[in-house]
VOGU-3710 file (C-alpha; in Angstrom, 3 decimals, decimal comma):
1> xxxxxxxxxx> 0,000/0,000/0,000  1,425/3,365/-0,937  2,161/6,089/1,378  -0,799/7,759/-0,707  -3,538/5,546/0,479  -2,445/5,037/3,758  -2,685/8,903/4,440  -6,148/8,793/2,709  -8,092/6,495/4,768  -7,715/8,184/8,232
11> xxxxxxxxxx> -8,822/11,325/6,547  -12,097/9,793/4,918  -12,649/8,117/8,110  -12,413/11,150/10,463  -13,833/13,824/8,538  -17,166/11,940/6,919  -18,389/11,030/9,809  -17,977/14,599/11,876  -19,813/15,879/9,124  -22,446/14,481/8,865
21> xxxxxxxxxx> -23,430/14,244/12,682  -22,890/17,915/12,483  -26,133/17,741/10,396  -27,430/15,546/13,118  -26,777/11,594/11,379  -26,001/8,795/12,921  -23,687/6,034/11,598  -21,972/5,465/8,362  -24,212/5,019/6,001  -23,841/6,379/2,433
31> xxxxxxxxxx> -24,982/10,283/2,111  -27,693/9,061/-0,555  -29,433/6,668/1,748  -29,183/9,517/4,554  -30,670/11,862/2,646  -33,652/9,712/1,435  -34,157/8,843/5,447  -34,266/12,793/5,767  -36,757/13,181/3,468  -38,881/11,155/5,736
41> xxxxxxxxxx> -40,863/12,701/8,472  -40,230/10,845/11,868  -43,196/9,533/13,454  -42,960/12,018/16,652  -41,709/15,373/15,757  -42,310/19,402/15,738  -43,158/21,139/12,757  -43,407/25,465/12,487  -44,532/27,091/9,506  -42,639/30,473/9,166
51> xxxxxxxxxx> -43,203/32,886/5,662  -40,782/32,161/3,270  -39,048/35,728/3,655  -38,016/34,471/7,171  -36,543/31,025/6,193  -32,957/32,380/5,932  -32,999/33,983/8,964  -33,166/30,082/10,676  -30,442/29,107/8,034  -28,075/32,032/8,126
61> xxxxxxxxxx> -25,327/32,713/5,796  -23,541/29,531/4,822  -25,983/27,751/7,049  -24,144/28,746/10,193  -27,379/29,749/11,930  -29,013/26,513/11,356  -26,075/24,717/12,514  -25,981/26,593/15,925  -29,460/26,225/16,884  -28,916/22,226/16,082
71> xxxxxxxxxx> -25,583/22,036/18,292  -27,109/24,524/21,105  -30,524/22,597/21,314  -29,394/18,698/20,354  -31,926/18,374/18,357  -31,889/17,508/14,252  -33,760/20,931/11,930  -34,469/20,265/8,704  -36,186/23,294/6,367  -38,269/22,709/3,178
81> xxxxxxxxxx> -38,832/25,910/1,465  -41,954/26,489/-0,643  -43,177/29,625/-2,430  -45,138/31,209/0,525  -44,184/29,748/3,218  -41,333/27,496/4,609  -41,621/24,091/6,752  -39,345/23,527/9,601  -38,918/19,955/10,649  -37,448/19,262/14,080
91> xxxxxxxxxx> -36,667/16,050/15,246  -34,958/14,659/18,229  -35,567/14,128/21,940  -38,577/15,591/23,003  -36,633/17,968/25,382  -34,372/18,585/22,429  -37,219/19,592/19,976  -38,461/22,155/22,592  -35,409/23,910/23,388  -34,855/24,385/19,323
101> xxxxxxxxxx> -38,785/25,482/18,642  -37,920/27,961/21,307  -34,739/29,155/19,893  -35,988/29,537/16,362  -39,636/31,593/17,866  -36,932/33,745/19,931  -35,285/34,393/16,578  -37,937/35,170/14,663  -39,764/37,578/17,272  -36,617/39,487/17,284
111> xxxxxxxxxx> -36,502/39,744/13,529  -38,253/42,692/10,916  -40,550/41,068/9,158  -43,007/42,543/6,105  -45,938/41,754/7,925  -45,906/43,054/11,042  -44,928/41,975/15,091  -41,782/39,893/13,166  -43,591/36,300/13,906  -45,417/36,211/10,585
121> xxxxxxxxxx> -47,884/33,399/10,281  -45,568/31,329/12,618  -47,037/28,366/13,701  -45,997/24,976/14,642  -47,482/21,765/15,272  -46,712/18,466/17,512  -47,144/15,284/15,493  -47,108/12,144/17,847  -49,326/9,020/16,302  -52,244/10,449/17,686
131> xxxxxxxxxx> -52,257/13,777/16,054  -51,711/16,242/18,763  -51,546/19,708/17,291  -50,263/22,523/19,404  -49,247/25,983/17,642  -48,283/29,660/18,540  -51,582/30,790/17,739  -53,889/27,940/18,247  -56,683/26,751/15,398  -59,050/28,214/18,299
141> xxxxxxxxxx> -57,752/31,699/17,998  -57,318/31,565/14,159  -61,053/30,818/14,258  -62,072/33,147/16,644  -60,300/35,869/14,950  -61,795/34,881/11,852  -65,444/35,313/14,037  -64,636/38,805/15,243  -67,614/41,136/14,430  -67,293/43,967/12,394
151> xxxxxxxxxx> -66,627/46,988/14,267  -69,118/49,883/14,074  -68,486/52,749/11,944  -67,419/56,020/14,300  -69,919/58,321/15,078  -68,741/61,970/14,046  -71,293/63,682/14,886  -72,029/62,327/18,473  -68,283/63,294/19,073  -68,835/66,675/18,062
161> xxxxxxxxxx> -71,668/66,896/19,890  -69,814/65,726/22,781  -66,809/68,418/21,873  -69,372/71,136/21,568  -70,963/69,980/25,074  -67,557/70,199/26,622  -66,555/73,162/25,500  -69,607/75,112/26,347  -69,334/73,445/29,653  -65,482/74,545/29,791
171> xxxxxxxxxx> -66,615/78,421/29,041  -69,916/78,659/30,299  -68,955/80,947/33,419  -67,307/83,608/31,381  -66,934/87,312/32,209  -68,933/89,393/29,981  -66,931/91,184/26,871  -67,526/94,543/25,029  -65,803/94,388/21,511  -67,902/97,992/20,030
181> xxxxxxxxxx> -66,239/101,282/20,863  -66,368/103,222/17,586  -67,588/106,191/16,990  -67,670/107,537/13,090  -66,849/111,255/13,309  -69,027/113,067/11,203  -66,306/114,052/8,612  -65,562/110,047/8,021  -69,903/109,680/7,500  -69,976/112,522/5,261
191> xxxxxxxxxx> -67,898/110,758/2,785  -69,841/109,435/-0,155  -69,135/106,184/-1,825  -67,854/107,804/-4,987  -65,246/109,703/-2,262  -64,315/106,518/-0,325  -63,563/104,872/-3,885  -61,307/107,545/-5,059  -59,218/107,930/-1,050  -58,767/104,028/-1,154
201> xxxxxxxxxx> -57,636/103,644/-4,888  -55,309/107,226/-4,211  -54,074/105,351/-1,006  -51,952/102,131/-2,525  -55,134/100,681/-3,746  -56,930/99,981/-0,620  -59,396/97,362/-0,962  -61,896/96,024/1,858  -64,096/92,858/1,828  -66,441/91,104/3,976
211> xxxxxxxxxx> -66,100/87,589/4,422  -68,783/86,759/6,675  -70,234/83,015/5,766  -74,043/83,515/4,671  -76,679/85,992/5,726  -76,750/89,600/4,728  -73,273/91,139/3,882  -72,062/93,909/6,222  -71,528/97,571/5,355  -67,968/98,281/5,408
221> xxxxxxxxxx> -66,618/101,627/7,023  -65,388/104,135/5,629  -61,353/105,051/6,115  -60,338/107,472/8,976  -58,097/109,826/7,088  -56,515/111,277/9,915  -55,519/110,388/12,975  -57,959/112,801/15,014  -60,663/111,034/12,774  -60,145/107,336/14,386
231> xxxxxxxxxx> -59,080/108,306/18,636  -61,038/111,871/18,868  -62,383/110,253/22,191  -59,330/108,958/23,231  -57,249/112,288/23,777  -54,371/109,576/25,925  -53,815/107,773/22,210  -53,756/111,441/20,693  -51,088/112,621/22,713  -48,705/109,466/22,114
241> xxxxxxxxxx> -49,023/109,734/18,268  -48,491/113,731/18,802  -45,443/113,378/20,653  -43,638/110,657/17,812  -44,361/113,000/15,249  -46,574/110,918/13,076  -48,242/113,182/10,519  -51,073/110,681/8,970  -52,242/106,869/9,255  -50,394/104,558/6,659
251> xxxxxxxxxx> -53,435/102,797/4,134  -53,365/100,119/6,072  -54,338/102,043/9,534  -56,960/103,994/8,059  -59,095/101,165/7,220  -57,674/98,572/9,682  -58,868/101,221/12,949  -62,523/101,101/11,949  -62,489/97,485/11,071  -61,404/97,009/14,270
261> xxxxxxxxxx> -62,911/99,399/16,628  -66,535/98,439/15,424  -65,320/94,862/16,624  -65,119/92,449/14,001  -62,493/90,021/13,532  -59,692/91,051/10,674  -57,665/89,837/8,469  -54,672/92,414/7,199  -52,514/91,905/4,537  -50,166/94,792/3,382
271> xxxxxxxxxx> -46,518/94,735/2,561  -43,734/94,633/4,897  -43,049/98,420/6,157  -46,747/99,544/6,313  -47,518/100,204/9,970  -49,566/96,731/10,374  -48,278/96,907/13,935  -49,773/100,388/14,889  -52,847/99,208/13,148  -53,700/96,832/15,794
281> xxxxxxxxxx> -52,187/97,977/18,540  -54,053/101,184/19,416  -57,322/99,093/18,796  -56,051/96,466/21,407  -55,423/99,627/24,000  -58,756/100,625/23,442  -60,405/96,930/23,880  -58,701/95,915/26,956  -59,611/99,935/28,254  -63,072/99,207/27,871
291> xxxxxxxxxx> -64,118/96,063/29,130  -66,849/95,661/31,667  -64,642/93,631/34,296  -62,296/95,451/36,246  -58,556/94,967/35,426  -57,954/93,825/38,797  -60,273/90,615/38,479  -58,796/89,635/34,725  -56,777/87,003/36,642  -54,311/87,038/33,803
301> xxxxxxxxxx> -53,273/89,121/30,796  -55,821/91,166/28,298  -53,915/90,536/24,592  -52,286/88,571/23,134  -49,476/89,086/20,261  -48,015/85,702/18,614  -45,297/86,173/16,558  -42,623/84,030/14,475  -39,362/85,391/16,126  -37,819/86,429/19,187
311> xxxxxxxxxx> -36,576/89,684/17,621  -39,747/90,752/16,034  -41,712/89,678/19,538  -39,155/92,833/20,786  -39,287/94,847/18,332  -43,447/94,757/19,383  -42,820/95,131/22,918  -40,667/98,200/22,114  -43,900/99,773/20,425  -46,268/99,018/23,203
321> xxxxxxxxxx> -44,046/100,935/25,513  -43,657/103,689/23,163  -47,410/104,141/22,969  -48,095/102,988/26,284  -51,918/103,524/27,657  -53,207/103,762/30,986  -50,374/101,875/32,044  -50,621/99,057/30,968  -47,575/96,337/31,382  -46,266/94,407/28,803
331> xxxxxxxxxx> -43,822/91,013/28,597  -41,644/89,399/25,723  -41,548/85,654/26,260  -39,272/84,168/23,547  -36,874/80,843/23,110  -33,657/81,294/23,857  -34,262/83,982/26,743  -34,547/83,476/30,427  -37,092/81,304/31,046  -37,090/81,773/34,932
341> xxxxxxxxxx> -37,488/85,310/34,706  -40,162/85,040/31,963  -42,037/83,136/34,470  -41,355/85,351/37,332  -42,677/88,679/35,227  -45,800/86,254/34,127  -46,406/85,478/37,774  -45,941/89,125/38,859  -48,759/90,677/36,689  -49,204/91,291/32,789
351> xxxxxxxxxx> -51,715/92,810/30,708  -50,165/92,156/27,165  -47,908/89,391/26,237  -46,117/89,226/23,100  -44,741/85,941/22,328  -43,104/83,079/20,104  -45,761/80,219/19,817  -43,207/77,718/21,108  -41,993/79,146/24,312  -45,486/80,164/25,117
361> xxxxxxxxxx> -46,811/76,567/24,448  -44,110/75,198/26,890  -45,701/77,996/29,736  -49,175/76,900/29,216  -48,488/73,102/29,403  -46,645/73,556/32,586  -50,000/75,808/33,642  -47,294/78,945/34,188  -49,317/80,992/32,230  -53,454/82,105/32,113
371> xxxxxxxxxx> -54,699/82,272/28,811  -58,464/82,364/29,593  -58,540/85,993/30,706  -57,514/86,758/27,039  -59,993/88,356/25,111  -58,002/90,395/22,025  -55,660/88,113/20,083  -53,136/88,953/17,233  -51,873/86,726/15,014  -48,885/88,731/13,890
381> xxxxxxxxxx> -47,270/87,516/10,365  -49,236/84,378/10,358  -47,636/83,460/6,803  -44,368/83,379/8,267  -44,916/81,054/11,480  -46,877/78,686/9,201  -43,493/78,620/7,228  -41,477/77,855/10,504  -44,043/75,562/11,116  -45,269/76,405/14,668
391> xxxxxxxxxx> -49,519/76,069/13,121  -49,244/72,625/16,212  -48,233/75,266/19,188  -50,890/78,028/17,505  -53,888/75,276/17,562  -52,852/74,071/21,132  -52,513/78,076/22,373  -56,071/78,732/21,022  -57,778/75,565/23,235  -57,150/77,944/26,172
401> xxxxxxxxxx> -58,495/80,977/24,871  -62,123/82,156/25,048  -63,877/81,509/21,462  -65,572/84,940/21,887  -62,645/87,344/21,538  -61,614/89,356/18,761  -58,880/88,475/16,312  -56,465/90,002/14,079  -54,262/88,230/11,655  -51,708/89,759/9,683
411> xxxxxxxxxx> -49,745/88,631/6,693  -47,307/89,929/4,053  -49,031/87,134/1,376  -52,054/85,207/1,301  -51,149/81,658/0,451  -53,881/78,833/0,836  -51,705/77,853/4,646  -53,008/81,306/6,024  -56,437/81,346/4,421  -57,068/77,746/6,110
421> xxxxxxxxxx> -55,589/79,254/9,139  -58,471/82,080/9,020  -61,202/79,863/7,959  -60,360/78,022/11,594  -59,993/80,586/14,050  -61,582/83,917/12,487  -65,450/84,399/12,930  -66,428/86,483/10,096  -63,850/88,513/9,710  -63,254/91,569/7,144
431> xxxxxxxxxx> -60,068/91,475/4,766  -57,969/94,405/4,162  -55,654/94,599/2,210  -53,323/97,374/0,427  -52,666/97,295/-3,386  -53,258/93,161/-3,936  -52,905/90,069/-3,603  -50,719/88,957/-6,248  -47,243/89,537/-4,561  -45,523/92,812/-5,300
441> xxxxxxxxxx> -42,054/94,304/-3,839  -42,392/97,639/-2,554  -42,824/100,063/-5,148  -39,853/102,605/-3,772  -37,502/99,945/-3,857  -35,192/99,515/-7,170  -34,341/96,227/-8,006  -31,929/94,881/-10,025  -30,917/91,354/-11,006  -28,025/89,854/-11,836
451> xxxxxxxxxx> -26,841/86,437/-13,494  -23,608/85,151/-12,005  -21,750/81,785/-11,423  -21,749/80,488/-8,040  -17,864/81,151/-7,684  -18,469/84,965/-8,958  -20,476/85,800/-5,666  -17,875/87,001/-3,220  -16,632/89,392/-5,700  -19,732/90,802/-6,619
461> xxxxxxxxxx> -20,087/91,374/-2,864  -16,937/93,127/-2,460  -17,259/95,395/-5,146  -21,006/96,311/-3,698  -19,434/96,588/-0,396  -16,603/99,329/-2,239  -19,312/101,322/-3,779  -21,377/102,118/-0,776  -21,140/105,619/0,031  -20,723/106,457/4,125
471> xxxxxxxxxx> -24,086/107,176/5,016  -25,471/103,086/3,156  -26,917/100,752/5,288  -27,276/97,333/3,676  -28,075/93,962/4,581  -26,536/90,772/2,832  -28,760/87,833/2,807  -26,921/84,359/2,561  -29,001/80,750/2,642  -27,277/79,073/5,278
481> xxxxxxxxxx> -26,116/80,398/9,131  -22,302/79,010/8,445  -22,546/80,866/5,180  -23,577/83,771/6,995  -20,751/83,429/9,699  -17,797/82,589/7,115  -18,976/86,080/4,982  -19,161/88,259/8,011  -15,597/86,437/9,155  -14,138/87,169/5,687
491> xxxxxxxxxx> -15,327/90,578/5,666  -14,005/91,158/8,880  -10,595/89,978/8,358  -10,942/93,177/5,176  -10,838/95,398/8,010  -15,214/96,071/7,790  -17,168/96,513/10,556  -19,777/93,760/10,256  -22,364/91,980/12,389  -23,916/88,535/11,741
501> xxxxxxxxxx> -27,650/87,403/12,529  -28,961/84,117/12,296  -30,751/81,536/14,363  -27,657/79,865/15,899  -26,425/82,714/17,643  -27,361/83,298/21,493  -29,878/85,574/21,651  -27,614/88,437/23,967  -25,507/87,938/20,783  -28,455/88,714/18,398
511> xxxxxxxxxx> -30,018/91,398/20,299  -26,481/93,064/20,202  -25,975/92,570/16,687  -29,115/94,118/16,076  -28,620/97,136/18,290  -25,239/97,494/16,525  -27,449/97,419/13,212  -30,060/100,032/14,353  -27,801/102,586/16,037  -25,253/102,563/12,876
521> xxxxxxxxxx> -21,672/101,371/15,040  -21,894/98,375/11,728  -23,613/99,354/8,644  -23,398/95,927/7,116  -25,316/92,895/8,675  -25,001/89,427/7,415  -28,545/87,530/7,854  -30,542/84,270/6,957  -34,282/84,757/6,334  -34,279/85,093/10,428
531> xxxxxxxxxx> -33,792/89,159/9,266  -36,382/89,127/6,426  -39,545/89,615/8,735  -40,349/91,988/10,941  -36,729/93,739/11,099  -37,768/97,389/11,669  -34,709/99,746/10,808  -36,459/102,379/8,531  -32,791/103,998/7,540  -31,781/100,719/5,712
541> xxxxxxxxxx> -30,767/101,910/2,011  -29,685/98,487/0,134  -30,710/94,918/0,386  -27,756/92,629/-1,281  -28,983/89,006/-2,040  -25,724/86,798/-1,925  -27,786/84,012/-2,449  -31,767/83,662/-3,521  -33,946/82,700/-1,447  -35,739/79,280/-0,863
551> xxxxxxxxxx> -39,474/80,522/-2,398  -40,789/83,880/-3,912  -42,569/85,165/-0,963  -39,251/85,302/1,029  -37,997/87,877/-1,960  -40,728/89,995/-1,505  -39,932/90,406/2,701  -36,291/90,404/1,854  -36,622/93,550/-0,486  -38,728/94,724/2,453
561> xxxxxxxxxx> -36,431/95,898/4,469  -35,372/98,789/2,405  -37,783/101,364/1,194  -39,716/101,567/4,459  -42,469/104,486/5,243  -41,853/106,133/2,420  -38,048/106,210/1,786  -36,398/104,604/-1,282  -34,033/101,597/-1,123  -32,423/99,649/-3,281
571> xxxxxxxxxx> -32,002/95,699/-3,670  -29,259/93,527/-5,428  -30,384/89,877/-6,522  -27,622/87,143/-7,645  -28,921/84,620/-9,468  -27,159/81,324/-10,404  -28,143/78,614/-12,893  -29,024/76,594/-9,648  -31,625/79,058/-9,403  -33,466/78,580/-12,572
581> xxxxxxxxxx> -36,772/77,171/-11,392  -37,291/80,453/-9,412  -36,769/82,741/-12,262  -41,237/82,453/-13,975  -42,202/83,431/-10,404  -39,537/86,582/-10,011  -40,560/87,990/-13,464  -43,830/88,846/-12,608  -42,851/90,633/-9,498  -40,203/92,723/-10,898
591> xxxxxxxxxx> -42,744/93,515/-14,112  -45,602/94,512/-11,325  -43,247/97,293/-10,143  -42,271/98,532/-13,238  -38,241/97,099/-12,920  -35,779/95,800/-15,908  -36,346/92,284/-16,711  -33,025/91,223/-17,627  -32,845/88,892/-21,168  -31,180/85,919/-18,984
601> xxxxxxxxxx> -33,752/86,112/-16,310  -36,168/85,509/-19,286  -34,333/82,679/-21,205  -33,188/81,079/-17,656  -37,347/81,026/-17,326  -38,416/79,447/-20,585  -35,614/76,756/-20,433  -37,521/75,963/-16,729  -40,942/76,354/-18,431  -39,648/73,841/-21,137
611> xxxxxxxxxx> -38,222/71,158/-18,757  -41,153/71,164/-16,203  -43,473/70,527/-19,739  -40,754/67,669/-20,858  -40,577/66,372/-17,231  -44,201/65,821/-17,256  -43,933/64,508/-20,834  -40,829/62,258/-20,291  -40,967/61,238/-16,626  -38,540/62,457/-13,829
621> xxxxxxxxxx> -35,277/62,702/-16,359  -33,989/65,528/-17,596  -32,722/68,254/-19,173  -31,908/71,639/-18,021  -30,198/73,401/-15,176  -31,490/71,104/-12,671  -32,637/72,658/-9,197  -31,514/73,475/-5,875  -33,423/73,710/-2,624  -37,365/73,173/-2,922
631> xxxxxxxxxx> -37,993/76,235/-5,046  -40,485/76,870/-2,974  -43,447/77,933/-4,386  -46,353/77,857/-1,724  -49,744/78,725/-3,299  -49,895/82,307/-2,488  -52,353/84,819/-3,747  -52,493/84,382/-6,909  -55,749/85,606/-9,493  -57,959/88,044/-9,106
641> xxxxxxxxxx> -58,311/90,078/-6,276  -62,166/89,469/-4,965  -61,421/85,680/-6,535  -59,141/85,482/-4,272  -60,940/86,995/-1,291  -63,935/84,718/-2,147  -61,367/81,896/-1,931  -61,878/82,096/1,712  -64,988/79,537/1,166  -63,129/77,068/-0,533
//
């Protein structure tokens, strides 16, 4: 015998063998008559059924799984796979079989499966001569959930009957409210309707509609065109606008004051810059003034102002103080600020609160706060928290104030958000609004546009930045807050006085920034969107858009900031290729006030235009620039004007 065979036989002998009682054999017989034995089901053994999806999680790669559940266990698993479902055969010592059937349910329940709790349609089933069955889910609960009665369609309208019960049981012991404190003076009655037509279209356009739901439709007031012709009876207010200076109401007061002090609900919407502020502030002095309840047994604060951010929340408190009536005392409660001392100021007496919706939602869940005693709210640029998304903390806010009050909502634009917004939590209120309600940039505001590369920016910035004379105040707008640190940085390090303001900033940080803004130490600010609303500093002469912004409406509050009460600005746009789909949307608005359309802006559009029609044509390939960002387009005011107004019953 060669050395050859001699070394073969041990190896035969020792390896065969350990193989196949690794797959749970016994003996030596040949792998074909082993395999036709497998085939066989024992007499006495445990059968699951598992979904075919889950099979190789028993097996495992290689079949390692499999062969540690049979060495752990002791017992012999064998797996026939069909198309649905797969067949798991376990055989061994009764003890043995158990311990597996455990193992592989342990598996599986820890497993993802398509269907649901991970288990699938696991079952299993104890074969012993006499046809014992036992499973997971026994043939008694498949058949009793088969049996389960249909359940009975929900009742709607017993549950609003039952939300309409508890809510007139939750405000049934009410104080009593007064809403109606105007007086026309005879010089505002006097005015015909051919002379109201001609002050309102003289006046930006003003246009007034009532948008109460069915019954007779309301007369709407005339316009106070002076001052003296709105607060005659309230020499306190007189005396306040007297001392700032103010020579006449903006459009927007004029019309908003009567709206207001006859007390319906309203529903402004004017451009940034317009005095929407004043116009319901003075009314909200007057409300809380007059109500039949005693300020001392309010047992919380009078009005509230919800706004989308902390700086324009103080930028109202500064107002209230400036006009302040019969003492009245006012709080800011913002993220980002002292919440202890919030509280404190809350729990030490307030008649007006102006707040963010989410640091006021945390008060009121923590019951830090008393919102029933409310009876004048302001929604104060609704469009704008909508966009920050803060309509959850609004809807919780308004559970805990009285459905009686009165309400204001303002807006820059009228997209379908805000008109479902009003529909909700607006009885019957009267829109005003100033010129319309397609959306138009500021008419004293020069605009001018200007196709770059995305590389080209930062020198176009520098040479703006060159050209301002000593006396220009501008604000850059970037997209992102590290863009907006690494330009202010850069500009810095070029020896410019420059602050930064965006969201990630502490707020001491902001406020300073902002102060540094407003009192001219910098006369450049670097800004996100965080600036575009609400920022009130009326000596602001250029807005320079480094980059454009994530939807039209945003363009329209960003050119905003310059060209306020009166004064003309002036606003730089760079536009990349990246910002293509934006371009049919900006055309319109610079057409509406009369600015240069440049040639690119127009061929960037129709190249858009063309792959949005070849995109729907095509599929999702294609063509073009591309895009960046969402382009944004929410559906904001766009049609006719009363079409639009009418929308409000959609």
């Amino acid at each position: 015998m060669s050395d050859w065979e001699e070394n073969e036989r041990p190896a035969t002998a020792a390896v065969a063998p350990d193989f196949w009682n690794r797959r749970g054999e016994r003996g030596d017989s040949p792998p074909r008559e082993r395999r036709d034995n497998f085939n066989k089901k024992p007499s006495s053994c445990v059968t699951m059924t598992v979904e075919s999806a889950s099979v190789g999680r028993v097996i495992g790669r290689g079949g390692a799984k499999i062969r540690e559940l049979e060495e752990r266990s002791g017992a012999r698993i064998k797996i026939n796979k069909g198309d649905n479902d797969g067949e798991v055969i376990i055989t061994g010592s009764s003890a043995a079989q158990q311990k597996a059937k455990g193992m592989i349910e342990e598996l599986l329940s820890g497993s993802n499966f398509p269907f649901g709790n991970g288990l699938g349609r696991l079952q299993d089933h104890k074969r012993d001569g006499g046809g014992y069955y036992a499973s997971v889910r026994s043939a008694a609960e498949h058949k009793a959930a088969d049996n389960v009665p249909e359940r009975p369609p929900i009742d709607w309208n017993a549950i609003r009957e039952g939300k309409d019960k508890y809510s007139e049981l939750k405000w049934k012991d009410l104080p009593p409210l007064k809403k109606k404190f105007y007086c026309e003076a005879e010089s505002v009655s006097a005015l015909t309707p051919e002379e109201v037509a001609e002050w309102r279209k003289d006046n930006n356009n003003i246009f007034v509609d009532d948008l109460m739901e069915g019954g007779e439709r309301r007369p709407i007031p005339n316009p106070c065109r002076t001052f003296l012709e709105a607060f005659e009876r309230y020499p306190e207010i007189m005396e306040n606008i007297d001392r700032v200076g103010f020579v006449r109401p903006t459009p927007i007061q004029s019309q908003a004051w009567p709206v207001l002090l006859s007390g319906e609900d309203l529903i402004a919407i004017a451009q940034t810059g317009t005095g929407k502020t004043l116009a319901y502030l003075l009314p909200g002095f007057i409300h809380m003034d007059g109500q039949p309840v005693p300020r001392a047994e309010w047992g919380g604060p009078g009005m509230l102002v919800l706004t989308p951010t902390r700086e324009l929340a103080l930028q109202i408190e500064t107002e209230c103080k400036k006009y302040s009536y019969k003492g009245y005392k006012s709080i800011c409660i913002y993220g980002g600020g002292d919440r202890r001392g919030q509280i404190n100021l809350v729990k030490s007496g307030v008649d007006i609160v102006i707040a963010t919706p989410g640091r006021l939602n945390d008060l009121q869940m923590n019951e830090l706060i008393n919102l029933f005693s409310i009876t004048y709210l302001v929604l104060d640029e609704a469009d704008r928290m909508l966009d920050m998304g803060f309509e959850p903390q609004i809807m919780k806010i308004l559970l805990d104030i009285r459905p009686d009050r009165q309400t204001v909502m303002t807006s820059a634009t009228w997209p379908s958000g805000v008109r479902r917004l009003a529909k909700s939590y607006l009885k019957n209120p009267m829109m005003v609004y100033v010129g319309t309600l397609d959306l138009a940039a500021v008419d004293t505001v020069q605009q001018t546009i200007t196709i770059v590369q995305e590389e080209e920016k930062k020198a176009f910035v520098m040479d703006f930045i060159r050209n301002m004379l000593p006396q220009d105040k501008a604000i850059i707008f970037v997209g992102k807050k590290i863009k907006a640190d690494d330009l202010s940085s850069d500009l810095c390090l070029q020896g410019l006085a420059v602050q930064s303001l965006h969201g990630d900033r502490e707020q001491r940080d902001r406020e300073e920034a902002l102060k540094d803004f407003k009192e001219s130490r910098v006369r450049i600010l670097v800004a996100t969107d965080l600036a575009s609303r609400g920022l009130d500093v009326h000596d602001i002469t250029h807005v320079f858009n480094y980059d454009f912004p994530r939807n039209i409406e945003e363009y329209v509050h960003r050119v905003g900031r310059t060209g306020r009460a009166g004064r003309s600005g002036a606003a730089v746009t760079l536009v990349t290729r990246e910002d293509w789909r934006m371009a049919p949307e900006l055309i319109p608005i610079l057409e509406r006030s009369g600015q240069e359309v440049p040639h690119e802006l127009v061929l960037m559009a129709e190249r858009y235009e063309k792959h949005k029609r070849e995109k729907l044509m095509y599929g999702s390939g294609g063509g073009g620039y591309g895009g960046r960002r969402d382009g944004g387009r929410r559906d904001g005011g766009r049609g006719s004007r009363r079409d639009q107004a009418q929308s409000w019953k959609f």
